[in-house]
KEGU-510598 format. One record per residue (C-alpha): residue in one letter; x negated, y, z. Coordinates in steps of 0.2 Angstrom, whole numbers, plus 5000, padded with zeros to 4 digits. Each point is the difference from the previous one (the first is absolute). Example, Ala and Ser with C-alpha at 12.3 -4.5 7.8 and 13.67 -1.06 7.14 Angstrom:
REM KEGU-510598
(r a; (4938; 4978; 5039))
(r s; (4994; 5017; 4997))
***
This chain:
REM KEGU-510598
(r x; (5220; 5289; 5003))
(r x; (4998; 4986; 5014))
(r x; (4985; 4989; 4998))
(r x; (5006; 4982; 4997))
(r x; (4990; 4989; 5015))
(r x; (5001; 4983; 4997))
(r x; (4992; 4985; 5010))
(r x; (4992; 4988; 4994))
(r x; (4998; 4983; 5010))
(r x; (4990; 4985; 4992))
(r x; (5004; 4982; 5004))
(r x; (4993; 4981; 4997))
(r x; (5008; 4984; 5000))
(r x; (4984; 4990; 5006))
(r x; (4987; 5005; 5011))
(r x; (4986; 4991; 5005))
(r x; (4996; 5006; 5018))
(r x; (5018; 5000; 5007))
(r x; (5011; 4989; 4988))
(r x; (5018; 5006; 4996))
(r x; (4991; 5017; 5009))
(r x; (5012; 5015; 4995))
(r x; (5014; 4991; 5005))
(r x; (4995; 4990; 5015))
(r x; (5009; 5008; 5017))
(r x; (4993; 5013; 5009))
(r x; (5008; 5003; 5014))
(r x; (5015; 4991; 4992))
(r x; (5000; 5010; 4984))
(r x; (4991; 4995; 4986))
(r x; (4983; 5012; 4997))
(r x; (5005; 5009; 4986))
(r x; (5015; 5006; 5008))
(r x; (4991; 5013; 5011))
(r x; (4993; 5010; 4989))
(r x; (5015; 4998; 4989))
(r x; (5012; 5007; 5013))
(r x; (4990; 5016; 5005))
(r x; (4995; 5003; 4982))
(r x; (5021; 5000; 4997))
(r x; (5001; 5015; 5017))
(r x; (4984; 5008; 4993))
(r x; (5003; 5017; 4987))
(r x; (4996; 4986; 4985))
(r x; (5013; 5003; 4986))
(r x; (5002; 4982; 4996))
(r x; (4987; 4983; 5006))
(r x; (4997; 4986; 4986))
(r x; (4995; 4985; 5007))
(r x; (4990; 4990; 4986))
(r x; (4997; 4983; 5001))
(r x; (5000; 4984; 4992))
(r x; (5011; 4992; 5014))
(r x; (5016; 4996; 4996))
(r x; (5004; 4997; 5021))
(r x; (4996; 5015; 5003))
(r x; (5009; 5008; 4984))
(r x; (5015; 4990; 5010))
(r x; (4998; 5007; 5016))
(r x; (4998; 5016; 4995))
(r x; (5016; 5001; 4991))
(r x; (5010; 4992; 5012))
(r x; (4995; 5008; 5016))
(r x; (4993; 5017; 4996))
(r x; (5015; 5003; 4989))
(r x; (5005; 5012; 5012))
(r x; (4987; 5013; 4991))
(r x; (5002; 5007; 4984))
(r x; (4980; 5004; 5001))
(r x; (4994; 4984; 4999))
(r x; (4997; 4989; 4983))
(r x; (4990; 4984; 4995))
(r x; (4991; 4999; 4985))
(r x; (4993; 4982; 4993))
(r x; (4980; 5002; 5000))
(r x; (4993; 4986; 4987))
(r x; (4991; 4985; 5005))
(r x; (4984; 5007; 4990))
(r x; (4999; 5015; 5012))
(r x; (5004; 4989; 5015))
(r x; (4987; 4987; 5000))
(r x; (4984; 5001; 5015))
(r x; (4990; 5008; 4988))
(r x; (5012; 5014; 4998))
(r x; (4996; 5019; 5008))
(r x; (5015; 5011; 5005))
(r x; (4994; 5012; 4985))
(r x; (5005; 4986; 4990))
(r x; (5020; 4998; 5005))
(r x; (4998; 5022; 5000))
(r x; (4996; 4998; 4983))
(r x; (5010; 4987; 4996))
(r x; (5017; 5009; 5007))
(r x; (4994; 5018; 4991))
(r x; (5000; 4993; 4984))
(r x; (5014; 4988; 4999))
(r x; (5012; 5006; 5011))
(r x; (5008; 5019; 4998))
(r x; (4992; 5012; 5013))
(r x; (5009; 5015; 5003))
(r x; (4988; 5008; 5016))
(r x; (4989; 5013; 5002))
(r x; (4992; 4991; 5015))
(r x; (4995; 4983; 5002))
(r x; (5000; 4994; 5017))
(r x; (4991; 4984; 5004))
(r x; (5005; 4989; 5015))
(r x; (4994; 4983; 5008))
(r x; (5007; 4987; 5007))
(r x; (4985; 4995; 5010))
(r x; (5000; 5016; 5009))
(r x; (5019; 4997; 5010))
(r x; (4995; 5013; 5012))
(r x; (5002; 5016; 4988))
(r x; (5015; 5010; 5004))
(r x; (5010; 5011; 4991))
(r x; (4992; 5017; 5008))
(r x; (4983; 4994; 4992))
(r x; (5008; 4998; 4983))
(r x; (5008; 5016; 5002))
(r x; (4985; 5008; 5005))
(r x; (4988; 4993; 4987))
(r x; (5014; 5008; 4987))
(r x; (4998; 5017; 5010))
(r x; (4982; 4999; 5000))
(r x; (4998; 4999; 4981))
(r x; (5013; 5012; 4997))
(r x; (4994; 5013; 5011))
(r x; (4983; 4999; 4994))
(r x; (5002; 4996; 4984))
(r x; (4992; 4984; 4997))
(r x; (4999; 4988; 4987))
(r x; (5000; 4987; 5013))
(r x; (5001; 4996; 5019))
(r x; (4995; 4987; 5010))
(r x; (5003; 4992; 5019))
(r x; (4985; 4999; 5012))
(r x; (4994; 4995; 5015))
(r x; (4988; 5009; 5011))
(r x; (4988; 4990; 5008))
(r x; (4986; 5001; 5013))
(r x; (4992; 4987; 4996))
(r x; (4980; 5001; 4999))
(r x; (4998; 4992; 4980))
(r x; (4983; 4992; 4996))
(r x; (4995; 4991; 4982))
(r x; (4992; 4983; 4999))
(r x; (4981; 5011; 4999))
(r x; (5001; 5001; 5018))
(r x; (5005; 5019; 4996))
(r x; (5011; 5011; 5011))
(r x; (5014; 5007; 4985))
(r x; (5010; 5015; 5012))
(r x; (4989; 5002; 5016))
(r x; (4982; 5005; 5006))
(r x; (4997; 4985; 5011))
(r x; (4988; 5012; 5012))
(r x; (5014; 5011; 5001))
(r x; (5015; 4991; 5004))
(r x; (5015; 5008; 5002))
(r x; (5014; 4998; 5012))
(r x; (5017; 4996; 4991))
(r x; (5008; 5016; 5005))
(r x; (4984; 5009; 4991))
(r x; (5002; 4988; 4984))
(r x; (5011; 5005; 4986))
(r x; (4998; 4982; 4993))
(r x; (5003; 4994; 4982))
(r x; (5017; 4999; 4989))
(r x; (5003; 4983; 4995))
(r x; (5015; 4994; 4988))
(r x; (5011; 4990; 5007))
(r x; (5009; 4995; 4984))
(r x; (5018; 5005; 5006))
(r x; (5006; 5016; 4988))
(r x; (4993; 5007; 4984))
(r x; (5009; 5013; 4991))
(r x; (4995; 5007; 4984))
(r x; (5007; 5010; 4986))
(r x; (5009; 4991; 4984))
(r x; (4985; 5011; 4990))
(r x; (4987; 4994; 5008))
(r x; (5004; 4984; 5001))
(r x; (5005; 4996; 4981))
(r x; (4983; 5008; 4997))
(r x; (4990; 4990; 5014))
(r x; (5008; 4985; 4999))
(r x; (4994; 5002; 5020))
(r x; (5010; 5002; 5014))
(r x; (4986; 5012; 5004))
(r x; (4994; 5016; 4990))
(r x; (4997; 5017; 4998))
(r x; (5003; 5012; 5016))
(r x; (5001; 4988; 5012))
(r x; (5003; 5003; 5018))
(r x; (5006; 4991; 5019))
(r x; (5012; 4998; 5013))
(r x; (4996; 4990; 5015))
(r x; (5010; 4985; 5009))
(r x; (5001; 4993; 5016))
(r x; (4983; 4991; 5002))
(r x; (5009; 4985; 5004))
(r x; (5005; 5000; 4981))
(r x; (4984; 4994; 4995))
(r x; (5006; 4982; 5001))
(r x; (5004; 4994; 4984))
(r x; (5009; 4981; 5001))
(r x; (4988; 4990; 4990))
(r x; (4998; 4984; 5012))
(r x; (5010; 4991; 5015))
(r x; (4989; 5010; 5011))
(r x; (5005; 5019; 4994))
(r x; (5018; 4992; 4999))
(r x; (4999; 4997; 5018))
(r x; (4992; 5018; 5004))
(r x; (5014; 5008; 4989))
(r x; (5013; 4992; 5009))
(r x; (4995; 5003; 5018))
(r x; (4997; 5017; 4995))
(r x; (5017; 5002; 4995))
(r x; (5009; 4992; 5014))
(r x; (4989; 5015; 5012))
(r x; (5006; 5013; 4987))
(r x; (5018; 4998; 5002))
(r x; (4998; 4995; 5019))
(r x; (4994; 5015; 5006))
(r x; (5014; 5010; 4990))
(r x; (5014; 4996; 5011))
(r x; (5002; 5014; 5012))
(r x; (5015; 4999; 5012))
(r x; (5018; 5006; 4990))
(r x; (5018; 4994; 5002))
(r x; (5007; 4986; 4990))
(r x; (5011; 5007; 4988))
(r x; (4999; 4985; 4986))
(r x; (5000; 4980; 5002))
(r x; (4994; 4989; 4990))
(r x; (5002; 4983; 4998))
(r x; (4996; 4985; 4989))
(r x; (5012; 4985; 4998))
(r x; (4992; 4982; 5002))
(r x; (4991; 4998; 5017))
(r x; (5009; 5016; 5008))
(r x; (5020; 4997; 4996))
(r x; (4998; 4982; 4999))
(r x; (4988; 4988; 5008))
(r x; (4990; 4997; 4981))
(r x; (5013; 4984; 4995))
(r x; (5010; 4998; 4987))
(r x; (5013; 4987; 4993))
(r x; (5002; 4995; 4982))
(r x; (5012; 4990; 4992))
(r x; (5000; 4995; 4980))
(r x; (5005; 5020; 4995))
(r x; (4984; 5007; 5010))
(r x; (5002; 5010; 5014))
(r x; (5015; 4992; 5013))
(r x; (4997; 5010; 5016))
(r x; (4990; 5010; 5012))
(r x; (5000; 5002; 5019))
(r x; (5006; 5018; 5008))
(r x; (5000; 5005; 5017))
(r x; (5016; 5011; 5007))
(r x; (4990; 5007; 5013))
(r x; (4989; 5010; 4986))
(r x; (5016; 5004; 4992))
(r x; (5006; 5009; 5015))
(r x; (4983; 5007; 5003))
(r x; (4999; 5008; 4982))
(r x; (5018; 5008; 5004))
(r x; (4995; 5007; 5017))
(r x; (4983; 5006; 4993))
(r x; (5010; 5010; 4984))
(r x; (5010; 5011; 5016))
(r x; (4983; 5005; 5005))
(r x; (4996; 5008; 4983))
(r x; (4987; 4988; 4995))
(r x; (5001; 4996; 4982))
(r x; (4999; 4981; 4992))
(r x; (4992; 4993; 4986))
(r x; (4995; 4985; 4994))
(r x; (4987; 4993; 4988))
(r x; (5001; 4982; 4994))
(r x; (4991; 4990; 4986))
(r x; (5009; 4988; 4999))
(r x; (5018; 5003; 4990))
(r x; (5012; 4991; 5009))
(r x; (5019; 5003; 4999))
(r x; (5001; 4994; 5020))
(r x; (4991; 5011; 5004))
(r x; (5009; 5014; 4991))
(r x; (5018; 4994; 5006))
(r x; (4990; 5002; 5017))
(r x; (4994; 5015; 4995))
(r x; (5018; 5008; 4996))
(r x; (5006; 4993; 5014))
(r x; (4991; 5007; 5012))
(r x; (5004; 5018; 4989))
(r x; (4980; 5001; 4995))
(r x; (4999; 5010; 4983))
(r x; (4982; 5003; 5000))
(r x; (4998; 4980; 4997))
(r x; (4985; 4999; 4984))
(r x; (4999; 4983; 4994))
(r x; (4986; 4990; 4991))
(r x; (4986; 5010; 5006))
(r x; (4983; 4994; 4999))
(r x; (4990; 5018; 5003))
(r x; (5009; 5007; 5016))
(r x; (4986; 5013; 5001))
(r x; (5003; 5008; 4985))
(r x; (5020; 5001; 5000))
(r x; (4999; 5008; 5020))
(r x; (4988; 5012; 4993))
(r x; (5013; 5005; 4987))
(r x; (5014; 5001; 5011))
(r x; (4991; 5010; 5014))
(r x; (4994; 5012; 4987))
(r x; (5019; 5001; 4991))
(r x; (5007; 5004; 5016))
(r x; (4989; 5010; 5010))
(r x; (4995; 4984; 5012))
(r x; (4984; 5000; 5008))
(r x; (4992; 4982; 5004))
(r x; (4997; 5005; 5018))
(r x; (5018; 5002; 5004))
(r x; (5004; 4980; 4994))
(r x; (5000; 4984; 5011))
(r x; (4996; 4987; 4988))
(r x; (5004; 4982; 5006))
(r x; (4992; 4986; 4989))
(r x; (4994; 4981; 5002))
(r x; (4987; 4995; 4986))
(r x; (4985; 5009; 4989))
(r x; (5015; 5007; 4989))
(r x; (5003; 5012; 5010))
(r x; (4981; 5003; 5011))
(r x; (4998; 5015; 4989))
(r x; (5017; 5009; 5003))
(r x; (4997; 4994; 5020))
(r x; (4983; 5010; 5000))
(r x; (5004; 5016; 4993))
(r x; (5019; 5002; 5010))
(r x; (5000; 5010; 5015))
(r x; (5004; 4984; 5008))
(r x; (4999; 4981; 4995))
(r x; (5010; 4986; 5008))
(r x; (5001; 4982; 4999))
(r x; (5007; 4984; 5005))
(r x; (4992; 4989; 5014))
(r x; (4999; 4987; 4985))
(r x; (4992; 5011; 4990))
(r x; (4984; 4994; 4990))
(r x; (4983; 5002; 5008))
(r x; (4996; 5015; 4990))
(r x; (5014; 5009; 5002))
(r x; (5000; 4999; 5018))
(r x; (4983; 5005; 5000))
(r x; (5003; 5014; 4993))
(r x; (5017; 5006; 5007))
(r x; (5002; 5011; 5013))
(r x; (5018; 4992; 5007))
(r x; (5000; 4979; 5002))
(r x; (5019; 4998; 5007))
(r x; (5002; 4988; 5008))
(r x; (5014; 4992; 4991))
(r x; (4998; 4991; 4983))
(r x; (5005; 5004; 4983))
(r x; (5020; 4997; 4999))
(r x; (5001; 4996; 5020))
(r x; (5003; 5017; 5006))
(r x; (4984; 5009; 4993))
(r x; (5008; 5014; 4991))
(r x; (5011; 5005; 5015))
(r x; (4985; 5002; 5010))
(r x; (4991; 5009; 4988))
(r x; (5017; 5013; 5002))
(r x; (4996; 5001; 5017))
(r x; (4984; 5005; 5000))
(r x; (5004; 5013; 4988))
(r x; (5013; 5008; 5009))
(r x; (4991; 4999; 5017))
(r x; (4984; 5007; 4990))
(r x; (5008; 5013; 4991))
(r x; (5009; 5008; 5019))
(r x; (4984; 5007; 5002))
(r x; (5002; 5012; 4984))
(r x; (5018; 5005; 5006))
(r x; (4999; 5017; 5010))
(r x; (4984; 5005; 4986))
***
């Protein structure tokens, strides 16, 4: 029979080095969320996401609903306090909660950079050679020395050029995989047979203070930057406030009374449709403007109350066969900066905030619900000629 695979992912309400850390926004998604999404596209059977959050417990209900994988589990204030070791909520969940796995898979937050190929692989890795437990690494070529003035991996009258240095194998505290036997009797993510797989060296960087928060995050934008090669636009994109209208919006007593449109996009969304480029758009707020807009302009991909864009994209374009590269993606504020790095192309309005400008790789020159959208068409039809006689 299949091996159950389940992922495990650990989380605290308070942290001291970065309050509010796990879900503070990384690149307009909170952290947790990244490892959450490639643990749900990785080979895992089913991700448990335990903490004593009950934001988090929220969000993921609401906006990752669109996985059957995913399930939070409340982890007791006892097990979540600053004295508290991540063996401690393990234990806690084996023995309280029902654990139907063969093998445990254990995830952090703090490491956003680990994708789903590293998960799957680690899972490979023990299974192929039988371990009782795998871990991620690092290979670095760094010369290490201990506080005796001692030289720990090098002979200093024998130097060795990088290329000639195998280096050392550090952890990098990313993925750990173990089997249900072996953990029950360890009560250690580690034990037994216990063997490797190495990650990027860039994956060393665990987010522990401001400044690995920073690293992290450039580190990410560079990832997905140099991912975009050159590929017709077969998908757009689009947010709602700050793209279709200028940001604004009118209440009367009942809430919600109106929102500016303008009828140049209108005409540009129909002219862009005859040229076989599909729509979509990704909203968090739930507005029922906006949807009459929506169904008037004949928009059935309209998702409404969305707060992780990332996540949902990545469902659809694996549901239906779409690759990120051949989407446009137009967006005005950090909400959307994570769907804008990783589309083949990002757009945004000339009112735009400064990050996302920064960051885009098409500033119009019109502004959010003055014509912007129309020449977002434009450039997509224009750019897409170039792909026509391929």
């Amino acid at each position: 029979m299949p091996k159950m695979k389940l992922g495990f992912i650990p989380l605290r309400k308070n942290s001291k080095g970065i309050p509010n850390k796990n879900k503070k926004k990384l690149l307009g998604r909170p952290l947790f969320s990244w490892v959450l999404t490639e643990a749900l596209f990785s080979s895992l059977d089913k991700v448990i996401v335990f903490t004593d959050d009950e934001e988090i417990i929220d969000y993921v209900a609401r906006h990752f609903k669109w996985s059957p994988k995913v399930h939070c589990l409340k982890r007791s204030n006892e097990n979540a306090s600053d004295t508290s070791s991540t063996e401690d909520a393990i234990m806690e969940f084996c023995d309280t909660f029902d654990h139907d796995f063969d093998v445990f898979c254990l995830l952090q937050a703090t490491s956003p950079l680990t994708k789903r190929q590293d998960i799957d692989l680690a899972l490979a890795k023990r299974e192929e050679h039988n371990h009782d437990a795998v871990l991620s690494v690092v290979k670095t070529h760094r010369f290490i020395w201990d506080k005796k003035g001692q030289a720990i991996n090098y002979n200093i009258f024998k130097r060795p050029r990088r290329q000639d240095f195998d280096g050392l194998l550090m952890e990098n505290g990313a993925v750990y995989c173990t089997t249900k036997t072996a953990l029950l009797k360890s009560k250690n993510r580690l034990s037994g047979s216990i063997g490797t797989f190495e990650m990027p060296e860039e994956t060393l960087i665990e987010i522990d203070s401001e400044t690995d928060w920073q690293i992290v995050e450039q580190l990410m934008v560079s990832n997905f930057k140099t991912r975009k090669p050159p590929q017709r636009i077969d998908y757009l994109v689009l947010d709602v406030d700050g793209v279709f209208t200028n940001g604004m919006v009118e209440f009367n007593k009942e809430g919600e009374f109106s929102k500016s449109f303008d009828i140049r996009d209108g005409m540009g969304l129909e002219i862009i449709r005859e040229h076989n480029v599909g729509l979509m758009v990704m909203t968090s707020e739930d507005s029922d403007v906006v949807k009459q807009r929506m169904k008037k302009l004949k928009i059935t991909d309209a998702f409404f109350g969305v707060k992780d864009k990332y996540g949902l994209l990545e469902h659809l374009c694996s549901q239906r066969g779409i690759s990120a590269k051949q989407i446009a993606y137009m967006g005005d504020d950090v909400n959307d900066w994570s769907n804008m790095l990783r589309a083949g192309w990002s757009i945004c309005p000339a009112n735009a905030t400064k990050t996302i400008k920064f960051h885009s790789d098409i500033i119009l020159q019109h502004k959010s619900g003055e014509g912007a959208i129309r020449e977002a068409c434009e450039f997509i039809i224009n750019y897409n000629k170039r792909f026509n006689d391929l």
